[in-house]
Each structure stands twice: as C-alpha cells, then as structure tokens.
N, C-alpha and C positions, 0 to 999 in steps of 0.2 A: 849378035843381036837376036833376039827371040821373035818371033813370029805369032800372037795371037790371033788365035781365032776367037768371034765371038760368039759363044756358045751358050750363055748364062745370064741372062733376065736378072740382074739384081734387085732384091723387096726391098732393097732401100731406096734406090732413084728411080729403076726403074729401067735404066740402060744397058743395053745388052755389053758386057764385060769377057773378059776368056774365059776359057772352061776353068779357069781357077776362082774365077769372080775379084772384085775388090779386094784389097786388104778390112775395108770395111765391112765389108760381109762378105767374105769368102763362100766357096763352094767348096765342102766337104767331103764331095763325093768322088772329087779330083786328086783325094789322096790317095800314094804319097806322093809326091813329085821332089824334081830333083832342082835343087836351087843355080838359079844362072847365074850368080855370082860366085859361089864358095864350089858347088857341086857337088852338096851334100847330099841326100836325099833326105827327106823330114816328112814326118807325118805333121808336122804344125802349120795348117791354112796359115797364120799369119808370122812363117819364121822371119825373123830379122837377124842379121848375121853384120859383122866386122866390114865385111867391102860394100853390102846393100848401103852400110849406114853411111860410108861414106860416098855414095852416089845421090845421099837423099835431096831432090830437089823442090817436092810440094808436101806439101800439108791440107789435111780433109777440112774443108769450114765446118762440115757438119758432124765428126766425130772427131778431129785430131790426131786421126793416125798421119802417121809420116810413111813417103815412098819417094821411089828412086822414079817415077813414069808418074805423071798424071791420069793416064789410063787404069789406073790401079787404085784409083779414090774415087769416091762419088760427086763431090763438090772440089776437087781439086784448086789447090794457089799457089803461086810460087812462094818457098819458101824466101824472107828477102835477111839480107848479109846487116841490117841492123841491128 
C-alpha cells in the first residue's frame, strides 16, 4: 500500500490531495512517478494501466474519471455492480 502525503491544494475542490493530486486535476509537477500497480514509471499525471483498471472502485460525480481509491477524485462514489 502506498502512503500519501497531502501536499497539493487541489483548484477543483479545494482539498488538500498527495503530491500527485487527483486524477481530476493532477499535479504536474510530481512527474514522473512510478505506478503502484504495473511499476512503470510514466510521465502521464493521469496513467491508467491493465491492474489500476481492475482495482477501479469509484467514480468522480463531478468529472467521471474512474480510480482504484477514492482519495484520488474530487467528489468520489462508489462505483455500483448494476
């Protein structure tokens, strides 16, 4: 498991996120990093990768990106199995 700090004020909600930020509004300036699923390294703020996807369990109400953490969206939901 990964450890965030929160270091990054996001302009979308407003809440402070890790130093990568949301997948909704990433922080930029936290590239590149190395993905905790695959362990690739990516310059792409919002990589999605094969085992992220299949971890994904919420969805942003307020843009619709998908994540494996609800810490990772601004308005986070659970994704539901209907």
């Amino acid at each position: 498991m990964t450890d965030y700090v929160k270091t990054y004020k996001c302009s979308t909600c407003d809440i402070a996120a890790s130093g990568r930020g949301h997948l909704c509004h990433p922080n930029e300036k936290e590239l590149p990093f190395t993905c905790e699923f695959c362990k690739k390294e990516t310059d792409d703020a919002r990589h999605v990768c094969k085992a992220m996807l299949d971890s994904i369990e919420y969805i942003c109400k307020k843009c619709g990106r998908l994540a494996p953490y609800d810490t990772q969206l601004c308005e986070p939901q659970l994704v539901s199995g209907d």
